[in-house]
C-alpha positions as CSV (number, residue, x, y, z in Angstrom):
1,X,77.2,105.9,93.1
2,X,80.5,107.1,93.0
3,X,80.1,109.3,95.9
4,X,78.2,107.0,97.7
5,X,81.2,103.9,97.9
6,X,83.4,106.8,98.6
7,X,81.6,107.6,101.9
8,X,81.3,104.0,103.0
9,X,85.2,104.0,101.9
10,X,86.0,107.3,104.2
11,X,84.2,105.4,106.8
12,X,86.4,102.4,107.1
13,X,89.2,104.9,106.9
14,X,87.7,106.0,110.2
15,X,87.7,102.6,111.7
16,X,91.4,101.9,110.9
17,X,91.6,105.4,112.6
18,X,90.0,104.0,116.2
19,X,87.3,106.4,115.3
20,X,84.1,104.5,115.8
21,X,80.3,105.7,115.6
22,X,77.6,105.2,118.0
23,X,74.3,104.0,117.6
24,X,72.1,100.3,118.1
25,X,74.1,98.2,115.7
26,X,76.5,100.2,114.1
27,X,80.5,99.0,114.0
28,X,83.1,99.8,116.8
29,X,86.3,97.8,115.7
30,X,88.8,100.4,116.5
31,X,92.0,98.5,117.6
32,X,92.1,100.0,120.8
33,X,88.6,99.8,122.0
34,X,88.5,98.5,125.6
35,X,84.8,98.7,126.2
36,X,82.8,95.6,126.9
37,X,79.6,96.9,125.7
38,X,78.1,97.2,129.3
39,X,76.1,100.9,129.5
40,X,78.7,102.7,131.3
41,X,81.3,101.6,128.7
42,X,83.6,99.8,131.3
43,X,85.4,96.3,131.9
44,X,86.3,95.0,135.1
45,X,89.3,93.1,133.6
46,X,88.2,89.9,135.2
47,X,88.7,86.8,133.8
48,X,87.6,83.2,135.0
49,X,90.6,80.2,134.7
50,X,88.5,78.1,132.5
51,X,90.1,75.5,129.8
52,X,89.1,77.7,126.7
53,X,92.1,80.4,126.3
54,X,93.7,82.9,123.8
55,X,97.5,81.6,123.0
56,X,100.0,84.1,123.9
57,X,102.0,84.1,120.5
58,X,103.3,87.0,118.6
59,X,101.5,88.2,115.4
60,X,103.9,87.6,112.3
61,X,102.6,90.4,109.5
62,X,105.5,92.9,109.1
63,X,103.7,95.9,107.7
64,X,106.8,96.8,106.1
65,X,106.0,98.4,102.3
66,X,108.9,97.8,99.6
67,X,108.5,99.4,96.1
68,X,110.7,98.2,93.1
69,X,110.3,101.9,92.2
70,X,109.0,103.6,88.9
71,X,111.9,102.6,86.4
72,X,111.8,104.2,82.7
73,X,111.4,103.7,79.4
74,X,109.7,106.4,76.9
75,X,107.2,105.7,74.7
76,X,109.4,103.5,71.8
77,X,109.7,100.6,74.3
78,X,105.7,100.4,74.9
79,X,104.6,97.6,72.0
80,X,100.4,97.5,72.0
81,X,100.1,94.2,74.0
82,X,101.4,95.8,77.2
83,X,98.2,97.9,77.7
84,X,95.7,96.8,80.3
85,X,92.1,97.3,79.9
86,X,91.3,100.9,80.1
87,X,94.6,102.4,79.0
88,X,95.7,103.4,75.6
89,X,99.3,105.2,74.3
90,X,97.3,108.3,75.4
91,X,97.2,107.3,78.8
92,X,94.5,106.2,81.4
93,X,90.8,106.1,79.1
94,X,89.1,104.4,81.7
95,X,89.7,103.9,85.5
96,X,87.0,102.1,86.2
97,X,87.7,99.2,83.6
98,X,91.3,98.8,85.2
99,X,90.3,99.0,88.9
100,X,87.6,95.9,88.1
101,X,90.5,94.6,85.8
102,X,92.8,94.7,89.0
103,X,90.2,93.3,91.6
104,X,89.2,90.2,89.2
105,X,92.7,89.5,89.1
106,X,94.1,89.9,92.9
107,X,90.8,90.6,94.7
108,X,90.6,86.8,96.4
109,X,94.4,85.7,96.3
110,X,97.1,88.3,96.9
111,X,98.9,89.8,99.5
112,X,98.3,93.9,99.6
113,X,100.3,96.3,101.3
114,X,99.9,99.8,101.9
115,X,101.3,103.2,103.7
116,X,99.7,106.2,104.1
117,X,101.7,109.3,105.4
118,X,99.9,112.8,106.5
119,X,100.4,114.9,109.4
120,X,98.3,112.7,110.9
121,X,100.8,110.5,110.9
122,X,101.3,107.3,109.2
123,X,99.3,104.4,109.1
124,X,100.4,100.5,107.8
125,X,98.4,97.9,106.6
126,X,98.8,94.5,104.8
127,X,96.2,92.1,103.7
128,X,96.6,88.6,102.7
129,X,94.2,86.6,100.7
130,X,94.2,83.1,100.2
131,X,91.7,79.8,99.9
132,X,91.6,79.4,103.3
133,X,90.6,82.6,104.4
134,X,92.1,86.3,104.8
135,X,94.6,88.2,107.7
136,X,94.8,91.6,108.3
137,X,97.3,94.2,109.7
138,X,97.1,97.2,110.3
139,X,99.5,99.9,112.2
140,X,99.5,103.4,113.4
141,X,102.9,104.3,113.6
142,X,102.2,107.7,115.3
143,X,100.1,106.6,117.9
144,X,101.0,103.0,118.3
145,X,97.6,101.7,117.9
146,X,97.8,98.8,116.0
147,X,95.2,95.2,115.6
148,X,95.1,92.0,113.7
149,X,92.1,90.3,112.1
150,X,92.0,86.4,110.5
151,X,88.4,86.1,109.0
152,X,87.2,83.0,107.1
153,X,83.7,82.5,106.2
154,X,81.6,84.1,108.7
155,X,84.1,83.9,111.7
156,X,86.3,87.0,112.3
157,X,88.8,86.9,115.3
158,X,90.7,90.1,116.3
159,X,94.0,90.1,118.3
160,X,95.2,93.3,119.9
161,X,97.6,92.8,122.8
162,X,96.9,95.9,124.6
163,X,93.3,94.7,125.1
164,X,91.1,92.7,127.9
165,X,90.7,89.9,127.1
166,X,93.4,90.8,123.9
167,X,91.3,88.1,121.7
168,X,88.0,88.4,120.3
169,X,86.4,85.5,118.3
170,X,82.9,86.2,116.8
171,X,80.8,83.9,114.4
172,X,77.6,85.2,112.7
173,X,76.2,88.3,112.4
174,X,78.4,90.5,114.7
175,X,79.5,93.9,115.3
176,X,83.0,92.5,114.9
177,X,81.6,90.6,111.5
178,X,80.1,93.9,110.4
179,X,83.5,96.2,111.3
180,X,86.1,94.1,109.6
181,X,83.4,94.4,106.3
182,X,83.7,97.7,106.1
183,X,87.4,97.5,107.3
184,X,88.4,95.5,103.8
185,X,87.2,98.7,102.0
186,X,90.2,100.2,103.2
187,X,92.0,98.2,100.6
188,X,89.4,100.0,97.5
189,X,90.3,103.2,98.9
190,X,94.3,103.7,97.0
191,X,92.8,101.7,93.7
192,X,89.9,104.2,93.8
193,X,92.2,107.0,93.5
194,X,93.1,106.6,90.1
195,X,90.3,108.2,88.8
196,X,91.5,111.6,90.1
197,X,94.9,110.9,88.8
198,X,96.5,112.2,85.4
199,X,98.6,109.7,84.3
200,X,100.5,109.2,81.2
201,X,102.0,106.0,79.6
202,X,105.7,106.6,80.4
203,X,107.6,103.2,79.2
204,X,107.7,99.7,80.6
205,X,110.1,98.3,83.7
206,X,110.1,95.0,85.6
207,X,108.4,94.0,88.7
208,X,109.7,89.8,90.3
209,X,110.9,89.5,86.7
210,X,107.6,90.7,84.7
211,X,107.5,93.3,82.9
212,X,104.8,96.1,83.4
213,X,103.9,99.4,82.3
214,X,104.5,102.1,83.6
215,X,101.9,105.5,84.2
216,X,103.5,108.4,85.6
217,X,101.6,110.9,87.4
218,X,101.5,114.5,86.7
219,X,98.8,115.6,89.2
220,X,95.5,115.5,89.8
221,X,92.4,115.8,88.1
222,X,89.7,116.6,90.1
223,X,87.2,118.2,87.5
224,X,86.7,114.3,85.8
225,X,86.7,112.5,89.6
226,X,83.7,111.9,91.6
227,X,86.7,110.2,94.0
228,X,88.2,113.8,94.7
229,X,91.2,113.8,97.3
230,X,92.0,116.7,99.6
231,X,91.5,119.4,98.0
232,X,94.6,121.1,99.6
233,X,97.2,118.5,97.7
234,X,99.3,120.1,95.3
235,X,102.2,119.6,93.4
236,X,101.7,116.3,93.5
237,X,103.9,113.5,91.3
238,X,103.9,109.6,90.8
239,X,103.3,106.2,89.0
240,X,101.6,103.3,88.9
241,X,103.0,99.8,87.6
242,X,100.6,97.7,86.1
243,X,100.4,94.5,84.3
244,X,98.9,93.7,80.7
245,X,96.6,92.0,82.2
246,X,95.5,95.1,84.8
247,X,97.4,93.5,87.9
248,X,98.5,97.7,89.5
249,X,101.7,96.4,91.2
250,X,102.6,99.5,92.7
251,X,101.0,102.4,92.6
252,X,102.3,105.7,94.7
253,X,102.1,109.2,94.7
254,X,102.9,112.2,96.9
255,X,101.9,115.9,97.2
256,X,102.2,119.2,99.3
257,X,99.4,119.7,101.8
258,X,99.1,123.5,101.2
259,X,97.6,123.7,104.4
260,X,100.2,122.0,106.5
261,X,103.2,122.9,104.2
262,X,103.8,118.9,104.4
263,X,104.4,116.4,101.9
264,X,101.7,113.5,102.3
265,X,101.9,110.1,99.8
266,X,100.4,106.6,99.4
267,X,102.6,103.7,98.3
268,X,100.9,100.4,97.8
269,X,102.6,97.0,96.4
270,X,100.4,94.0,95.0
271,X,102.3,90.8,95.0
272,X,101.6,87.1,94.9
273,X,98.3,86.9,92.8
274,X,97.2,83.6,92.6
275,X,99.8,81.9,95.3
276,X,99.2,83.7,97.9
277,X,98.7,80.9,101.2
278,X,96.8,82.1,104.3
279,X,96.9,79.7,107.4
280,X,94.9,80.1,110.9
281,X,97.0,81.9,112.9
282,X,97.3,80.2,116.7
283,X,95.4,83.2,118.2
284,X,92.7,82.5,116.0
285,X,92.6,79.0,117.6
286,X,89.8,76.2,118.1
287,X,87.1,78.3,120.0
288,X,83.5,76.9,120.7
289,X,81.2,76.9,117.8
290,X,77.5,78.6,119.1
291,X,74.4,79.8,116.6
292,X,72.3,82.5,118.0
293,X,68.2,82.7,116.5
294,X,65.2,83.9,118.5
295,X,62.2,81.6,120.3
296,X,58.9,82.7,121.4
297,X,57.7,84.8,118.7
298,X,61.3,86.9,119.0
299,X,61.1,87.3,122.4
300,X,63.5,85.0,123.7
301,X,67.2,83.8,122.4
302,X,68.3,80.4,122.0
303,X,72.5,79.8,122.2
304,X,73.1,76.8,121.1
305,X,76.2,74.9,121.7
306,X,77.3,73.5,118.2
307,X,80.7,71.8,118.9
308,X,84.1,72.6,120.6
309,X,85.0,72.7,124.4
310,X,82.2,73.3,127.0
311,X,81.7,77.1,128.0
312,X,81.9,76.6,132.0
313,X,79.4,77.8,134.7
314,X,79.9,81.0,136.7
315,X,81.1,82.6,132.6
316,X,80.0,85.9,132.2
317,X,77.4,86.3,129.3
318,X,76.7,89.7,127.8
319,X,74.0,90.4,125.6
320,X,73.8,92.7,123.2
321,X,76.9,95.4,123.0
322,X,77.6,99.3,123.0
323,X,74.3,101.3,122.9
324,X,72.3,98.0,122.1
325,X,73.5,96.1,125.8
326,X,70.7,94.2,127.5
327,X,73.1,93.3,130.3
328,X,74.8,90.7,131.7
329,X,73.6,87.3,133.7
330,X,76.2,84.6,135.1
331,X,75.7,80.8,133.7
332,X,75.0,79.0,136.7
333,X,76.1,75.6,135.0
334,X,78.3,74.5,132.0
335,X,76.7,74.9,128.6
336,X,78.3,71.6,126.4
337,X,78.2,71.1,123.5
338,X,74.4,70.1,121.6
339,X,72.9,72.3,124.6
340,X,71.0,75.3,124.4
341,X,71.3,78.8,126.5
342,X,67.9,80.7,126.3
343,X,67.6,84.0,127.3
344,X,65.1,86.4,128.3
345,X,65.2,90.3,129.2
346,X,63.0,92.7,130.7
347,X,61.8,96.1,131.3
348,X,62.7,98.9,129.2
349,X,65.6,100.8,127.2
350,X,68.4,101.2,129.2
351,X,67.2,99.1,132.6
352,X,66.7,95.9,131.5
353,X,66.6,92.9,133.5
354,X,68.2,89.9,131.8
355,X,67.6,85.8,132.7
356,X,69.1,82.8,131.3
357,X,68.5,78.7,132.0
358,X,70.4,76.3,130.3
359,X,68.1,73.4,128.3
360,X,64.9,74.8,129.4
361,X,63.2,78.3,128.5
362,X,62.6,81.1,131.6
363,X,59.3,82.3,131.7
364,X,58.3,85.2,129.1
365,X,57.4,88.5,131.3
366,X,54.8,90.9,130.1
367,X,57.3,93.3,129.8
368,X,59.5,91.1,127.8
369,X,62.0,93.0,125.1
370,X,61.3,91.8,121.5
371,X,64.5,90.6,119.6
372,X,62.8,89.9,116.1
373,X,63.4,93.4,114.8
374,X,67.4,93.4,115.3
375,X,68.8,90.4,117.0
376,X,71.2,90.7,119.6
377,X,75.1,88.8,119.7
378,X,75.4,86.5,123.0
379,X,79.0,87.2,124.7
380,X,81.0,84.6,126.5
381,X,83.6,86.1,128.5
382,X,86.5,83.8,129.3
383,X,90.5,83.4,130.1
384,X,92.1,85.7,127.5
385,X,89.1,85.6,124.7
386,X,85.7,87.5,124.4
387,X,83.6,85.1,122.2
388,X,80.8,86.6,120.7
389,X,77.7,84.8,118.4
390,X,75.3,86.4,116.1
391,X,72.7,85.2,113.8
392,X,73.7,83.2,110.7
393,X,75.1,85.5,108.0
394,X,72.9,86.0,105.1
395,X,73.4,86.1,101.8
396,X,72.8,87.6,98.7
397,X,74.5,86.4,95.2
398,X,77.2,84.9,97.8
399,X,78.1,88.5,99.2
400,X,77.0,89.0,103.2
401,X,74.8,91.9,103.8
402,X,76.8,93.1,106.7
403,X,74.2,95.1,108.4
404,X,71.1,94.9,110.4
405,X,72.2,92.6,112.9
406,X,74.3,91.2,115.7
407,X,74.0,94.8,117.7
């Protein structure tokens, strides 16, 4: 199982990377992915004037990463009530207990930050997690690629600048839904770690006026880790900061990459568990609400319209994305709000023919595609924002099953 959550973690590492995989369905979030989903992979750039726009305001998430650094102590000042679960005077008994220890504690209300340097380059992230929803940053230093995410329930709204439209806003079941799931893994990925870590108990210091314990590193321990790093990392050093209660406050280490001759680290800070606010950021702003299902035993889709400003005639629609696209058709009259968009496409893989009415069904071809195996998001394109819809999210014990949908 180990293995298996460190794969789907390597794989959002590859997101926040820009490298994205292909296939009907699968994720493409990278931050600097221009394509529309049309076949050949292209956009136009074209965008009617309509009423419903993405505000041109800045984002306001410095990436910036600021340890209090590893302080001392020695063993005399550690007194029994300042170990966290899974740690003992020897040291570090059990990762697991303090990584779930962490996550119950700051996994739904703290802000997160994190930097990663390799000769790759470095990367910057910092998540914020509060009652009204979640933001996202995340920065590549070396190759300036860079995007912002603000999810709340199922909606998920990317902003990248360097993008047209720069704004996406998707609600359901979407690739963009899907991506930004596998995207929050990123912040598993440093807490992970510690199970290839040998740390030692090496006094208490003080972090915003608590005091924690302090672990210093002294290398790593593959042979007891299904969460093996590079194997090429040596020499490496460290500490983590933790809480008694298994808040890690900071955790960072860094190590020779024998293979490069450079030094690589991670550096993460945890702060604000438990009042940490989140608002909507402007970008983010007061788009159309749409649900997407199928019609016709799967072979039609039904948009509907569920509140919000009216999605004007000659809009571009897209349906489906990436390897999944159906196409494109042009609304030939306003879709407002409690009105439905139904859509139909024929022919075959790759040269489909794609029709849409509003309020009344087209006629279903022979040669109709079926949409009841995997259905398709519905793409408005508009001034400044690409909205997308997808199915409803489902659910299982109140987590989203991220896949299988929304293509």
């Amino acid at each position: 199982m180990k293995r298996i959550l460190l794969t789907v973690a390597v794989a959002a590492m590859l997101v926040l990377a820009g490298c994205s995989g292909g296939g009907q369905g699968t994720a493409s979030p990278s931050a600097d992915d221009t394509s529309d989903g049309t076949p050949d992979g292209t956009d136009d750039g074209t965008q009617p004037e309509t009423g419903v726009s993405s505000p041109d305001v800045p984002d306001s998430l410095s990436i910036d990463v600021s340890p209090v650094g590893p302080g001392s102590g020695g063993m005399d000042a550690v007194s029994s009530d300042m170990y966290p679960p899974g740690v003992d005077s020897s040291g570090v008994t059990n990762a697991t207990a303090l990584v779930t220890s962490h996550f119950e504690a700051a996994g739904s209300n703290a802000e997160t930050r994190m930097a990663f340097e390799s000769s790759g380059g470095t990367l910057g992230l910092v998540h914020r997690n509060g009652s009204a929803g979640e933001r996202l940053r995340y920065v590549n230093e070396t190759t300036g690629r860079s995007g912002t995410w603000w999810r709340s329930g199922s909606t998920v709204v990317r902003r990248n600048t360097s993008q047209s439209p720069p704004v996406t806003y998707s609600y359901g079941e979407t690739n963009l839904y899907t991506g930004y799931q596998f995207l929050s893994l990123v912040r598993v990925i440093p807490f992970s770690t510690l199970n290839s870590m040998s740390l030692s108990v090496d006094g208490t210091t003080t972090v915003d006026g608590q005091q924690v314990l302090r672990l210093a590193m002294d290398g790593f321990n593959r042979s007891d880790s299904g969460w093996n790093l590079q194997a090429g990392l040596q020499d490496a050093s460290g500490y983590v900061l933790v809480t008694p209660e298994g808040v890690i406050r900071e955790l960072h280490w860094e190590a020779t990459n024998t293979n490069t001759s450079q030094t690589e680290s991670m550096t993460v800070t945890v702060s604000g568990v438990g009042s940490t606010s989140v608002t909507q950021p402007d970008w983010a702003g007061e788009y159309p609400d749409a649900t997407v299902e199928t019609t016709s035993e799967g072979q039609a889709l039904a948009l509907t319209h569920e509140g919000g400003d009216a999605i004007p005639a000659d809009t571009r629609i897209q349906v489906g994305s990436g390897f999944a696209a159906y196409g494109n058709v042009t609304l030939s009259e306003s879709l407002d709000s409690g009105e439905t968009l139904y859509v139909v496409a024929s022919g075959r893989f790759g040269d489909y023919d794609v029709t849409a009415s509003v309020g009344s069904q087209p006629d279903v071809p022979e040669n109709a595609a079926s949409f009841s195996r995997r259905v398709p998001s519905v793409s408005a394109f508009l001034d400044g924002v690409k909205l997308t819809y997808g199915p409803e999210v489902e659910t299982e014990t109140g987590a989203s099953t991220g896949f299988g949908a929304g293509a």
